[in-house]
GUVEXFI-675772 format. One record per residue (C-alpha): residue number from 1; chain; x, y, z. Coordinates in Angstrom, 2 decimals. Layout:
N
+-----+-------+---------+---------+---------+
:   n : chain :      xx :      yy :      zz :
+-----+-------+---------+---------+---------+
: NUM :     A :       X :       Y :       Z :
...
+-----+-------+---------+---------+---------+
# end
This chain:
92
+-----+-------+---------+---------+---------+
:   n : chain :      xx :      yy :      zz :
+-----+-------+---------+---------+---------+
:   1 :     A : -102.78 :  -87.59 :   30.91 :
:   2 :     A : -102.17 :  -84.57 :   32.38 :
:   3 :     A : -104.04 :  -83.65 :   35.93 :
:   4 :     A : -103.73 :  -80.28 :   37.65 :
:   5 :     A : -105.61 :  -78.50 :   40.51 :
:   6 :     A : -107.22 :  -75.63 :   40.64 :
:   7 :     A : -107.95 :  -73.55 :   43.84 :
:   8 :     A : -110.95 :  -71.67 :   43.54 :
:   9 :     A : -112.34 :  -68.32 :   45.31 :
:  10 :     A : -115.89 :  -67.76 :   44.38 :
:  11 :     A : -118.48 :  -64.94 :   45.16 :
:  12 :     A : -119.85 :  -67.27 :   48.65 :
:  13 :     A : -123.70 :  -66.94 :   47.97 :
:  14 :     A : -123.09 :  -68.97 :   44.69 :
:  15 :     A : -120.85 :  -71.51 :   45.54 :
:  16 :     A : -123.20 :  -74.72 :   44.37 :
:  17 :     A : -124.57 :  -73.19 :   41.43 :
:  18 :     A : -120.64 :  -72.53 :   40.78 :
:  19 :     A : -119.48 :  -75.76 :   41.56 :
:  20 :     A : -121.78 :  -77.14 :   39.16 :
:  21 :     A : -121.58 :  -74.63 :   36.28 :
:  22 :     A : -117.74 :  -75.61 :   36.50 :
:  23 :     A : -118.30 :  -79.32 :   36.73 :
:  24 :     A : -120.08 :  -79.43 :   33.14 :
:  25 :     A : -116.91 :  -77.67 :   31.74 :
:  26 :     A : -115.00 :  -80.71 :   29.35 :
:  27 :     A : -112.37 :  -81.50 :   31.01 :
:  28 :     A : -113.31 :  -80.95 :   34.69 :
:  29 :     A : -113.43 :  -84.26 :   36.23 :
:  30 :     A : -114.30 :  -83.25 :   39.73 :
:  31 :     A : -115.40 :  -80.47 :   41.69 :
:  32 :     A : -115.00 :  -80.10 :   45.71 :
:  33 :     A : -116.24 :  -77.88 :   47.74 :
:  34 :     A : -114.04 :  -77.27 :   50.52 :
:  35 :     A : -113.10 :  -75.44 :   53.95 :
:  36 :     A : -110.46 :  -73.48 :   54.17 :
:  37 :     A : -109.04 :  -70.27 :   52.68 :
:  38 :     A : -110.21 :  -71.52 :   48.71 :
:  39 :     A : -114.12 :  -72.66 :   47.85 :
:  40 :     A : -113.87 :  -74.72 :   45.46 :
:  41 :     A : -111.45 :  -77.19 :   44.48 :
:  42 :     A : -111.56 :  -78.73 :   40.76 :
:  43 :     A : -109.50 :  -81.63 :   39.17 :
:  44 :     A : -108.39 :  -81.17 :   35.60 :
:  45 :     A : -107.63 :  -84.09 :   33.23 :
:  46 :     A : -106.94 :  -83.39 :   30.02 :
:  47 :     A : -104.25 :  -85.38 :   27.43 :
:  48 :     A : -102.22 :  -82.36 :   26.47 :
:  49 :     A : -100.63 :  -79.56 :   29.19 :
:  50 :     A : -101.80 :  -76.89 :   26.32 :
:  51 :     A : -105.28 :  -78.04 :   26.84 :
:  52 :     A : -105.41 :  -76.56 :   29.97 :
:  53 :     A : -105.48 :  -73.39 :   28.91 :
:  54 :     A : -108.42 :  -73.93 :   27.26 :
:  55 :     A : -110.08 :  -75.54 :   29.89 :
:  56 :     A : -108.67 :  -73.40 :   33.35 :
:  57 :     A : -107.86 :  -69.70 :   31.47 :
:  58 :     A : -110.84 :  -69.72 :   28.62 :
:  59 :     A : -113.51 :  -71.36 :   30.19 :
:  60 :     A : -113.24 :  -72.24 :   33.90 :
:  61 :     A : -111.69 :  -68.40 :   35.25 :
:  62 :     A : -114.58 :  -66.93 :   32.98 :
:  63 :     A : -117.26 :  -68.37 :   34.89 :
:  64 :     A : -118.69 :  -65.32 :   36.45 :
:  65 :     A : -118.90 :  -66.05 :   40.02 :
:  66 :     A : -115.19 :  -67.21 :   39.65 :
:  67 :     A : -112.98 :  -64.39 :   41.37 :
:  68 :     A : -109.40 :  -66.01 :   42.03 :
:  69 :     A : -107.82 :  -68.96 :   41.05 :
:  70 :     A : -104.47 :  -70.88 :   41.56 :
:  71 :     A : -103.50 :  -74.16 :   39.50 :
:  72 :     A : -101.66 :  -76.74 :   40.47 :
:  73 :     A : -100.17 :  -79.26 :   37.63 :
:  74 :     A :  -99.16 :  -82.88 :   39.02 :
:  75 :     A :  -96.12 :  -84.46 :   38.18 :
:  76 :     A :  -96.87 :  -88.20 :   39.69 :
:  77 :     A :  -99.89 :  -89.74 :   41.39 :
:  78 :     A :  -99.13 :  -92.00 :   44.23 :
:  79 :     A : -102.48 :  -93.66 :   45.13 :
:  80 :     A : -102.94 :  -96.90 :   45.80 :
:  81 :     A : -106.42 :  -96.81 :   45.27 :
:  82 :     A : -106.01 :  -95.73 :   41.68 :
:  83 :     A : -103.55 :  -98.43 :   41.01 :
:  84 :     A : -105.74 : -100.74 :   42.60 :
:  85 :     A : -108.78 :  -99.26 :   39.99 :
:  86 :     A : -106.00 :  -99.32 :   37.23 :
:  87 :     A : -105.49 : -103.34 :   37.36 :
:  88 :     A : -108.73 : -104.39 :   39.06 :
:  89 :     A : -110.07 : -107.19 :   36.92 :
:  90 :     A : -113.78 : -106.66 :   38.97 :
:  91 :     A : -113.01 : -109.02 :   42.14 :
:  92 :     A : -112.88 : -108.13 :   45.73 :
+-----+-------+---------+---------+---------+
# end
């Protein structure tokens, strides 16, 4: 699995309907909107890194209240949470 981030300037008046049009893209797991000098901030998962050029340069940078982005690909996750998720057999 490959994950990478991607900073997102928008046109501000359509930041939700943005957020959302971007969230339905395959591959987008998760869209935040954020404070700060980006807008958006969206977490790509796909299996293969050339997949995210499909998803981040055909589809997501095309949406057309999309005016900058910057990607960030992840080398290791470090959560504990997920790890947690990862082995939880349903318990608390």
């Amino acid at each position: 699995m490959v994950t990478a981030f991607v900073l997102i300037k928008t046109d501000a008046s359509r930041i939700p309907e943005t957020a959302e049009e971007i969230s339905a893209i395959p591959g987008i797991s998760e869209v935040y909107s954020v404070t700060g000098e980006w807008d958006l901030i969206a977490v790509a998962r796909v299996s293969q890194h050339d997949e995210l050029a499909d998803v981040i340069a055909d589809k997501l940078s095309k949406v057309p209240a999309v005016v900058h982005t910057t990607t960030h690909i992840a080398f290791r996750a470090y959560s504990q949470h997920d790890l947690d998720a990862a082995f939880s057999l349903g318990f608390e």
